[in-house]
C-alpha positions in Angstrom: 0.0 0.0 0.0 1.2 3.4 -1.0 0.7 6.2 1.2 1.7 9.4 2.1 1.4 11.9 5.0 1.8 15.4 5.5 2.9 16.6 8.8 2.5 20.3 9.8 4.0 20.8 13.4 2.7 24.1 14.2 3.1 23.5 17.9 6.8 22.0 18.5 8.0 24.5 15.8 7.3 27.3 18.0 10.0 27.6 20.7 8.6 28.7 23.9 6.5 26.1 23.6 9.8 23.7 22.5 11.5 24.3 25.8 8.6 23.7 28.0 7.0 20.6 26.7 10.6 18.6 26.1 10.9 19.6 30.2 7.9 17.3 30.7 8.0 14.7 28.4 10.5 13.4 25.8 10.8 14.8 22.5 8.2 15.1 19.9 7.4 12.2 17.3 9.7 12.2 14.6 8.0 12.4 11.2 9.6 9.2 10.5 7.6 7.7 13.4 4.3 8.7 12.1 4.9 7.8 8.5 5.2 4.3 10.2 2.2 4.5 12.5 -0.1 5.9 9.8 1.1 2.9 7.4 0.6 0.2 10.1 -3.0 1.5 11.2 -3.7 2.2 7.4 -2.9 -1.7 6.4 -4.7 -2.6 9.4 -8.1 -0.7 8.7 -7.7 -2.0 4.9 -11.2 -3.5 4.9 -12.9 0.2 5.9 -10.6 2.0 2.8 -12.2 2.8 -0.5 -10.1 0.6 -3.2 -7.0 2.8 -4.5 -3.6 2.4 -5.4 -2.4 5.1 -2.7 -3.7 7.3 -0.1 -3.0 10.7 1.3 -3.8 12.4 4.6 -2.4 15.4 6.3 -1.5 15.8 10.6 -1.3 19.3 12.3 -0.2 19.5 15.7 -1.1 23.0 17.1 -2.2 24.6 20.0 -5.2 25.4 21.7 -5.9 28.8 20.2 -5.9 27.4 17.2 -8.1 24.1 17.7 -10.2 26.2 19.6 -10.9 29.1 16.3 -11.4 25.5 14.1 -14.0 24.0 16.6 -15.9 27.5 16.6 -16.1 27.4 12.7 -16.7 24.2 11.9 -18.5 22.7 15.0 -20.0 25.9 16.4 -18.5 25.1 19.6 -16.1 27.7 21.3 -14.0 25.8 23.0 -10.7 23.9 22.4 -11.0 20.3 22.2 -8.0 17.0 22.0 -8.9 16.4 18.3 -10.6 17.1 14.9 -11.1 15.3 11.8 -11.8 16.9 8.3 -13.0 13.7 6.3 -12.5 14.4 2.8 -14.6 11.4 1.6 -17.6 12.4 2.8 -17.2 15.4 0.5 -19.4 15.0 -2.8 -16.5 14.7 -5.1 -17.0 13.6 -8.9 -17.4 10.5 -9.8 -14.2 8.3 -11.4 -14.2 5.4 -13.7 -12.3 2.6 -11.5 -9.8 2.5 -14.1 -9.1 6.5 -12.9 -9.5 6.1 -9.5 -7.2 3.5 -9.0 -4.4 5.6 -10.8 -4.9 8.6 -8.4 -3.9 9.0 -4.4 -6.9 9.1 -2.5 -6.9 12.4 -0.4 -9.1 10.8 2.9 -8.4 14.4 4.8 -7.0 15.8 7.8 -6.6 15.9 11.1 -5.6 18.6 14.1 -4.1 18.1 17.1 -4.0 20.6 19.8 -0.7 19.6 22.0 -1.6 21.5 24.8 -4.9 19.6 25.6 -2.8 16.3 24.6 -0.5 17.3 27.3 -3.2 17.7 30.1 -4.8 14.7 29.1 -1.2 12.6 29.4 -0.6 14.1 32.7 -4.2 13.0 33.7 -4.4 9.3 32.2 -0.5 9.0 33.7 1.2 8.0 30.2 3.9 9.8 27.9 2.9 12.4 25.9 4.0 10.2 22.3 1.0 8.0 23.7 -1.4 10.2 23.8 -0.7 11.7 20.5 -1.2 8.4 19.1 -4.3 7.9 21.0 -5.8 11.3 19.4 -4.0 10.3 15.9 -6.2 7.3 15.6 -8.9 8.6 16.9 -8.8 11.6 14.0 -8.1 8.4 11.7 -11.1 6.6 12.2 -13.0 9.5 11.9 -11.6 9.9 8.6 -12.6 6.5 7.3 -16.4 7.3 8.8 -16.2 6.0 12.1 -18.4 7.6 14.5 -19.5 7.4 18.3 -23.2 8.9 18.3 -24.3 6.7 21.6 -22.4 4.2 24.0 -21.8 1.2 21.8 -20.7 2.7 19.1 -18.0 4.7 21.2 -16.6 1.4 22.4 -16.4 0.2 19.3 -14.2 3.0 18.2 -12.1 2.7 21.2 -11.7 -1.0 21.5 -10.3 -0.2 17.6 -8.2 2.7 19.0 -6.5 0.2 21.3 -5.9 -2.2 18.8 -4.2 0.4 16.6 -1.9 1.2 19.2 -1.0 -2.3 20.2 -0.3 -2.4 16.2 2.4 0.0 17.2 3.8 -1.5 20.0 1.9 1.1 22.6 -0.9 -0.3 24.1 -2.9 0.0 27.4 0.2 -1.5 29.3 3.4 0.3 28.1 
């Protein structure tokens, strides 16, 4: 499976924010790390991918100004929250032969971060900040691939598949 994913770190970038974080908890994932990630839980989730020879999705890391101005646009909620997920496939997009869409990358969307509520909620569940970014990561993921969690079961569903993911990885419940 081809893939490709763009990283935008608009939070590590930034040094004030650099110096403090690092203090806390190790250094930030290497882009290296979430190209792997992103493959593993991509091959994984196969099944729930529309057929295509490659696929493309983008990762921003920012803060909570920013997450916050995105969740008041686009969810009408003013607040900051962990994570958000701009599914491009539930876009109406025009329709391709299969011969056509199985020559170009398959764009399934984006998903933002904000690092400063992934920090909180590390300190709170008591596990490194590189877990919790993975936690949010897949959770943004599945969303992408039109996962929801509109009542209970459905919820853990989504993160019974979460952990899984991250056992993929090598970081489940237990590390």
């Amino acid at each position: 499976m081809n893939f490709e994913l763009s990283v935008q770190d608009c939070f590590f970038n930034r040094s004030h924010s650099t110096e403090t974080i690092t203090n806390q908890f190790s250094s930030p994932i290497s882009l290296h790390t979430w190209e792997s990630w992103f493959h593993q839980w991509l091959v994984a989730l196969e099944l729930n991918l529309p057929e295509a020879k490659s696929y493309e999705l983008s990762l921003r890391l920012t803060d909570n100004s920013e997450i916050k101005a995105l969740n008041s646009q686009y969810r009408k909620k003013n607040q900051p929250t962990d994570v958000l997920a701009f599914a491009a496939l539930e876009v109406n997009s025009p329709k391709l032969s299969p011969q056509k869409q199985l020559s170009v990358p398959i764009y399934l969307g984006d998903i933002v971060i904000s690092v400063d509520t992934a920090v909180q909620q590390a300190k709170q569940h008591g596990h490194s900040l590189s877990k919790e970014l993975a936690w949010l990561a897949t959770h943004g993921l599945l969303h992408l691939l039109g996962w929801d969690h509109p009542d209970e079961e459905s919820l853990v569903r989504m993160l019974d598949q979460q952990e899984t993911l991250l056992q993929r990885v090598g970081l489940s419940n237990d590390s």
